[in-house]
N, C-alpha and C positions, 0 to 999 in steps of 0.2 A: 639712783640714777634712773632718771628717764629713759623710755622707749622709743622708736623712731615717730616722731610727729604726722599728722599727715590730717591733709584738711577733707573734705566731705567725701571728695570723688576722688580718694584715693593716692591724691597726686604729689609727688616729690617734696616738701614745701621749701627744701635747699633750691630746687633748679626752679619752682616760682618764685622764691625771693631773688634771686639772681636775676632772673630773666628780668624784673621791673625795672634794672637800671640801661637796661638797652635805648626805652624810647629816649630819655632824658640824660644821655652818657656825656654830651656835651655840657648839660650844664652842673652835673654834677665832678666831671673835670675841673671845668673853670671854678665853682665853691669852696672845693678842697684841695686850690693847689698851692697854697702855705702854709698849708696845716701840716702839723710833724715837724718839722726842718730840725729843730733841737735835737729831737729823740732819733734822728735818721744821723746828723751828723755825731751824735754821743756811737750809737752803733757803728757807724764806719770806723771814725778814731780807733774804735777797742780790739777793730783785727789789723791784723800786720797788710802792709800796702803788698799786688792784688792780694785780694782771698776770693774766692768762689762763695757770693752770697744767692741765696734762694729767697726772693720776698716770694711767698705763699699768698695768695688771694692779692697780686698785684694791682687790679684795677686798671686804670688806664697807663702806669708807668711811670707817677711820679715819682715813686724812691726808685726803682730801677736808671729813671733818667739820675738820680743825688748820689745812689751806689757809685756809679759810673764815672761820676764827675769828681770826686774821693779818689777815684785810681783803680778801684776795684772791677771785678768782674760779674758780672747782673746776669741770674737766670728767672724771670717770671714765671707765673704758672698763673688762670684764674680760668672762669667755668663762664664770664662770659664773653662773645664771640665779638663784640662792639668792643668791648675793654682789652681784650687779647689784639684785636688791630691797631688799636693805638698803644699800646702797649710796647709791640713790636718794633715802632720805631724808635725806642732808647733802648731795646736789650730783647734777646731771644724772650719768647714768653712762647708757652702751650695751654692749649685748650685743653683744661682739665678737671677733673674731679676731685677737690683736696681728699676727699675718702678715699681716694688712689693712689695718693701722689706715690708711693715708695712705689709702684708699678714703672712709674718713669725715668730712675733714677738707681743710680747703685748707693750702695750700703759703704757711708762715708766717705760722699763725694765731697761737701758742703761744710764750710769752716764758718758761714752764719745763716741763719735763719731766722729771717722779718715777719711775723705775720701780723701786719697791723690789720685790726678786727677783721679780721679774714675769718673767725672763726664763729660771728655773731649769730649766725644764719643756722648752723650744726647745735643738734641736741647733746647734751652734756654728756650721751655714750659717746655720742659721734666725735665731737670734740676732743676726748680722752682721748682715742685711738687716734684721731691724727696728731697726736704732739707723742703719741707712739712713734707714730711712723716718723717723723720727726728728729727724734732721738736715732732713728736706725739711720739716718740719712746725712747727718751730722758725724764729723770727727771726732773722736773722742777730745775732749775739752772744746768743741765747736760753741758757738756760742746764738741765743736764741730769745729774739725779742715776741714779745706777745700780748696783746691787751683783749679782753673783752667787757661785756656791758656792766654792770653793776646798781643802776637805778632802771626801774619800770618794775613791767611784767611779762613774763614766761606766755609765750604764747602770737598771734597775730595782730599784726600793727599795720592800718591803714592808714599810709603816710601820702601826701601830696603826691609824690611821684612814684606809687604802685603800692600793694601788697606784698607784706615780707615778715617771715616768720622771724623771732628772736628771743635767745635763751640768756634769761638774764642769770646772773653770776650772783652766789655768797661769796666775797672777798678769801673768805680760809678757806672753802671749797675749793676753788680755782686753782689756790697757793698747791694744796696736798695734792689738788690733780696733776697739773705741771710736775711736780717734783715726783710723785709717781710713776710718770713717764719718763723717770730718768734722766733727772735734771736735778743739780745743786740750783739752790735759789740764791742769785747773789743780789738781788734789791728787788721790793716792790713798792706801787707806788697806789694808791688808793684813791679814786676818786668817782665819777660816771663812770669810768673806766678804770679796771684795776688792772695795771702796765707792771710784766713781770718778768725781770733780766736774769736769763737763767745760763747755766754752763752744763752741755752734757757731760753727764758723767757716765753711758754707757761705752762699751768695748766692740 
């Protein structure tokens, strides 16, 4: 496992990859707002109508607005402050540090937990320890959607709309990470991203 990354001057590079999607939030809205629908409605179906689901690294609030409209009950969280305002208008959402999140929240509130690549940006310590936290914030048998990257490289990627660090994924690494944190693995799905539906198993 890696150590916390950090670029020349020292600086966070989770809250500089965040930050880059402030200038272009709009258009990065409007790109990705049909992406998912399958794998958001597979996840609503599979808990009992409401449940208290947490998407983790919300974005602007498109599954939060698909939770919602399922019957369920939406609580956001993301780290940035353009994405948390729009956010906010389909479901409570907080400005926050996924390295935190169990600060905000009691111990088995949460009957699911979404983090679509919310987690792209966190070094593979960092990442273990929030699918810890995770697991602590979850009901026992809650259930927990998760994908991250799988192709490129480990390290900084200057993309059209900003600077952003990301840690790419071995496929069985990922699996044993998740499930370490306390999670039976009930499917995974392999591709750019390896999408992996798990069921807490802690108490």
């Amino acid at each position: 496992m890696s150590s916390m990354a950090s670029d020349s001057a020292g600086e966070d590079p989770v809250v500089i990859s965040v930050a880059a999607y402030s200038e272009h939030a709009d258009e990065y809205e409007a790109s990705h707002a049909l992406k998912m629908l399958d794998r958001v409605e597979r996840f609503a179906t599979s808990l009992p109508v409401p449940s208290l689901i947490l998407d983790a690294g919300c974005g602007p609030g498109r599954d939060l607005a698909r939770f919602v409209s399922f019957g369920h009950v939406a609580q956001g969280v993301d780290l940035n402050p353009v994405f948390v305002a729009k956010a906010t208008a389909h479901a409570p959402t907080s400005q926050a540090d996924l390295r935190q999140v169990q600060r905000l929240f009691s111990q088995g509130l949460f009957d699911g937990i979404w983090a679509s690549a919310s987690l792209v940006h966190l070094t593979d310590d960092d990442a273990s320890d929030v699918l810890r936290q995770f697991a602590s914030l979850l009901r026992p048998q809650g259930k927990l959607y998760v994908c991250v990257n799988t192709v490129g490289q480990t390290g900084w990627l200057d993309e059209p709309d900003g600077r952003r660090w990301y840690t790419i994924w071995d496929n069985e690494v990922f699996v044993r990470t998740v499930a370490g944190a306390g999670f039976l693995i009930d499917e995974i799905n392999r591709g750019s991203f390896i999408e992996v539906w798990a069921t807490c198993t802690t108490a």
